[in-house]
C-alpha positions as CSV (number, residue, x, y, z in Angstrom):
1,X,-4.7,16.2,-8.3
2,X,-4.8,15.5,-12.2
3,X,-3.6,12.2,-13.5
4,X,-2.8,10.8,-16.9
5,X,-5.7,8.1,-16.7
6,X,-9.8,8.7,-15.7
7,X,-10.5,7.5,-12.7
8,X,-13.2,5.3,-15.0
9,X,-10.0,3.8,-17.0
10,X,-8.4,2.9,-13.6
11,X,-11.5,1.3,-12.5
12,X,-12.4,-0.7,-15.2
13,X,-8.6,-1.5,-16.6
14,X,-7.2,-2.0,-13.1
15,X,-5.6,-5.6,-12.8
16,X,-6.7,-5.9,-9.0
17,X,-10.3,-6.6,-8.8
18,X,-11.6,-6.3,-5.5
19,X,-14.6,-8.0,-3.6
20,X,-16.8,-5.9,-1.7
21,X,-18.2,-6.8,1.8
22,X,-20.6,-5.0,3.8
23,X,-20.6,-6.5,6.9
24,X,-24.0,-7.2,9.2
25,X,-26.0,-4.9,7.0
26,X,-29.6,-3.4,8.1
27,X,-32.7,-6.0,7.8
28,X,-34.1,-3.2,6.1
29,X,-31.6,-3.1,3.2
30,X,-32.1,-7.3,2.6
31,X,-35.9,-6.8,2.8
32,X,-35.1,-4.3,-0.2
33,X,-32.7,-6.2,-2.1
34,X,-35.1,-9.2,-1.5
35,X,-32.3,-12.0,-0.6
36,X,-35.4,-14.1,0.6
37,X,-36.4,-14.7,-3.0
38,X,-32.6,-15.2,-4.5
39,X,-31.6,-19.3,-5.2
40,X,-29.4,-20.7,-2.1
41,X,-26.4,-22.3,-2.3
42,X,-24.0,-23.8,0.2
43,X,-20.6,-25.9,0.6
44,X,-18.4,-28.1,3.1
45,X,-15.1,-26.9,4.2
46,X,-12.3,-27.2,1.8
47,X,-11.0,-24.8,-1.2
48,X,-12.6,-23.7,-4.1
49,X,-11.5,-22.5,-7.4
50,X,-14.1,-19.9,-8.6
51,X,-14.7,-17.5,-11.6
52,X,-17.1,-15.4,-12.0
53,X,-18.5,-14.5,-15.3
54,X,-21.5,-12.2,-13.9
55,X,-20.9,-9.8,-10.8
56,X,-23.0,-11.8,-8.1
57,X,-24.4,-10.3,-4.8
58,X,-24.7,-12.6,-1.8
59,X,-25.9,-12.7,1.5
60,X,-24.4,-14.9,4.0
61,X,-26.3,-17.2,5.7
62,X,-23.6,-19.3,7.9
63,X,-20.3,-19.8,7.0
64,X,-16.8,-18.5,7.0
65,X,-14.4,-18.0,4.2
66,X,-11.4,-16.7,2.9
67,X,-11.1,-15.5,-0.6
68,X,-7.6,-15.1,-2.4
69,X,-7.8,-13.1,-5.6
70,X,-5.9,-14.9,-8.1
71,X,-2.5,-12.6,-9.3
72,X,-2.9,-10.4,-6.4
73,X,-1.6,-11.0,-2.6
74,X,-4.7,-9.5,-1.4
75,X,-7.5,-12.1,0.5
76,X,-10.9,-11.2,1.7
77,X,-12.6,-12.5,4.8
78,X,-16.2,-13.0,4.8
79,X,-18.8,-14.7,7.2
80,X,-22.2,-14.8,8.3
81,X,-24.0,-11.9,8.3
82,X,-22.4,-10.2,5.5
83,X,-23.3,-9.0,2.3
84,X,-20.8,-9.7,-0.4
85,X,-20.2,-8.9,-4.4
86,X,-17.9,-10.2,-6.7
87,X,-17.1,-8.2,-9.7
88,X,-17.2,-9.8,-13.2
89,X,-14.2,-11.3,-14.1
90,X,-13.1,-12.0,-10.9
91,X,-10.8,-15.5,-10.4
92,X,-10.5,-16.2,-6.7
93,X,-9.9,-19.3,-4.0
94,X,-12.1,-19.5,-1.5
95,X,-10.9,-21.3,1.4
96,X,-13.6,-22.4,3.6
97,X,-13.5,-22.7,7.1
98,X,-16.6,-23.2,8.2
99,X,-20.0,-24.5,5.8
100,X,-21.1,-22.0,3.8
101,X,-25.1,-21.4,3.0
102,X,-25.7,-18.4,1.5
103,X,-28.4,-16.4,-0.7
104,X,-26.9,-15.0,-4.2
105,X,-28.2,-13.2,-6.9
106,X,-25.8,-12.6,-10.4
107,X,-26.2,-9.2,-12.4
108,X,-28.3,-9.8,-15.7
109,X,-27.3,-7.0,-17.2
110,X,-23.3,-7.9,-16.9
Protein backbone atom coordinates (compact mmCIF):
# COMPACT_ATOMS: atom_id res chain seq x y z
CA UNK A 1 0.00 0.00 0.00
CA UNK A 2 3.00 2.37 0.85
CA UNK A 3 4.97 3.91 -2.05
CA UNK A 4 8.26 5.66 -2.37
CA UNK A 5 6.51 9.01 -3.60
CA UNK A 6 3.19 11.12 -1.95
CA UNK A 7 0.48 10.73 -3.73
CA UNK A 8 0.79 14.90 -3.81
CA UNK A 9 4.42 14.36 -5.58
CA UNK A 10 2.66 12.00 -8.18
CA UNK A 11 -0.02 14.47 -8.74
CA UNK A 12 1.72 17.46 -9.19
CA UNK A 13 5.12 15.95 -10.83
CA UNK A 14 3.24 13.48 -12.98
CA UNK A 15 4.22 13.98 -16.77
CA UNK A 16 0.50 13.04 -17.96
CA UNK A 17 -1.80 15.85 -17.24
CA UNK A 18 -5.20 14.97 -17.57
CA UNK A 19 -8.44 16.98 -18.57
CA UNK A 20 -11.40 16.52 -16.58
CA UNK A 21 -14.99 16.22 -18.09
CA UNK A 22 -18.08 15.96 -16.29
CA UNK A 23 -20.48 15.21 -18.69
CA UNK A 24 -24.33 16.85 -18.82
CA UNK A 25 -23.96 18.12 -15.29
CA UNK A 26 -27.02 19.29 -13.01
CA UNK A 27 -28.48 23.01 -13.98
CA UNK A 28 -28.15 23.39 -10.47
CA UNK A 29 -24.31 22.99 -10.27
CA UNK A 30 -23.92 25.84 -13.48
CA UNK A 31 -26.46 28.12 -11.67
CA UNK A 32 -23.68 27.80 -8.82
CA UNK A 33 -20.68 28.03 -10.74
CA UNK A 34 -22.40 30.90 -12.55
CA UNK A 35 -21.29 30.01 -16.35
CA UNK A 36 -23.94 32.62 -17.41
CA UNK A 37 -21.72 35.41 -16.31
CA UNK A 38 -18.20 33.79 -17.62
CA UNK A 39 -16.80 35.49 -21.28
CA UNK A 40 -17.87 33.16 -24.42
CA UNK A 41 -15.75 31.93 -26.83
CA UNK A 42 -16.27 29.82 -29.88
CA UNK A 43 -14.44 28.26 -33.18
CA UNK A 44 -14.91 26.58 -36.71
CA UNK A 45 -13.94 23.14 -37.36
CA UNK A 46 -10.30 22.56 -37.79
CA UNK A 47 -7.24 21.89 -35.14
CA UNK A 48 -5.95 23.89 -32.61
CA UNK A 49 -2.72 24.14 -30.87
CA UNK A 50 -3.47 25.23 -27.23
CA UNK A 51 -1.56 25.88 -23.92
CA UNK A 52 -2.85 26.73 -21.02
CA UNK A 53 -1.13 28.86 -18.67
CA UNK A 54 -4.21 29.11 -16.03
CA UNK A 55 -6.42 25.95 -15.25
CA UNK A 56 -9.73 27.04 -17.14
CA UNK A 57 -13.27 25.61 -16.47
CA UNK A 58 -15.70 25.57 -19.29
CA UNK A 59 -19.05 24.74 -20.16
CA UNK A 60 -19.95 23.59 -23.42
CA UNK A 61 -22.40 25.34 -25.27
CA UNK A 62 -22.44 23.37 -28.87
CA UNK A 63 -19.67 21.71 -30.24
CA UNK A 64 -17.63 18.64 -30.48
CA UNK A 65 -13.94 18.12 -29.99
CA UNK A 66 -11.21 15.92 -29.55
CA UNK A 67 -8.34 16.89 -27.41
CA UNK A 68 -4.78 15.16 -27.76
CA UNK A 69 -2.45 15.82 -24.86
CA UNK A 70 0.79 16.69 -26.26
CA UNK A 71 3.70 13.70 -25.20
CA UNK A 72 0.97 11.41 -24.10
CA UNK A 73 -1.18 8.95 -26.49
CA UNK A 74 -4.09 9.69 -24.40
CA UNK A 75 -7.15 12.05 -26.27
CA UNK A 76 -10.23 13.36 -24.59
CA UNK A 77 -13.63 13.73 -26.12
CA UNK A 78 -15.74 16.48 -25.20
CA UNK A 79 -19.21 18.02 -26.54
CA UNK A 80 -22.11 19.94 -25.68
CA UNK A 81 -23.35 19.68 -22.52
CA UNK A 82 -20.28 19.05 -20.66
CA UNK A 83 -18.33 20.65 -18.21
CA UNK A 84 -14.66 20.62 -18.84
CA UNK A 85 -11.08 21.74 -16.94
CA UNK A 86 -7.82 22.00 -18.12
CA UNK A 87 -5.09 21.88 -15.72
CA UNK A 88 -2.23 24.53 -15.86
CA UNK A 89 0.33 23.59 -17.91
CA UNK A 90 -1.54 21.62 -20.06
CA UNK A 91 -0.35 21.58 -24.15
CA UNK A 92 -3.00 19.83 -26.15
CA UNK A 93 -4.66 19.66 -29.95
CA UNK A 94 -7.97 20.05 -30.18
CA UNK A 95 -9.45 18.71 -33.14
CA UNK A 96 -12.76 20.05 -33.84
CA UNK A 97 -15.50 18.47 -35.36
CA UNK A 98 -18.18 20.27 -34.96
CA UNK A 99 -18.24 24.55 -33.94
CA UNK A 100 -17.45 25.02 -30.76
CA UNK A 101 -19.28 28.00 -28.40
CA UNK A 102 -18.66 27.59 -25.07
CA UNK A 103 -18.63 29.54 -21.54
CA UNK A 104 -14.97 29.47 -19.77
CA UNK A 105 -13.73 30.86 -16.70
CA UNK A 106 -9.50 30.59 -15.95
CA UNK A 107 -8.37 30.13 -12.15
CA UNK A 108 -6.98 33.56 -10.76
CA UNK A 109 -5.29 32.16 -8.16
CA UNK A 110 -3.08 29.62 -10.59
Amino acid sequence: MASSSSPGATETDAPSISITVERNPPQSRLVELGIKSWPKWGCPPGRYPLKFDAEETCYMVKGRVTAYIKGSSESVEFGAGDLVIFPKGLCCTWEVSAPVDKYYKFDSSS
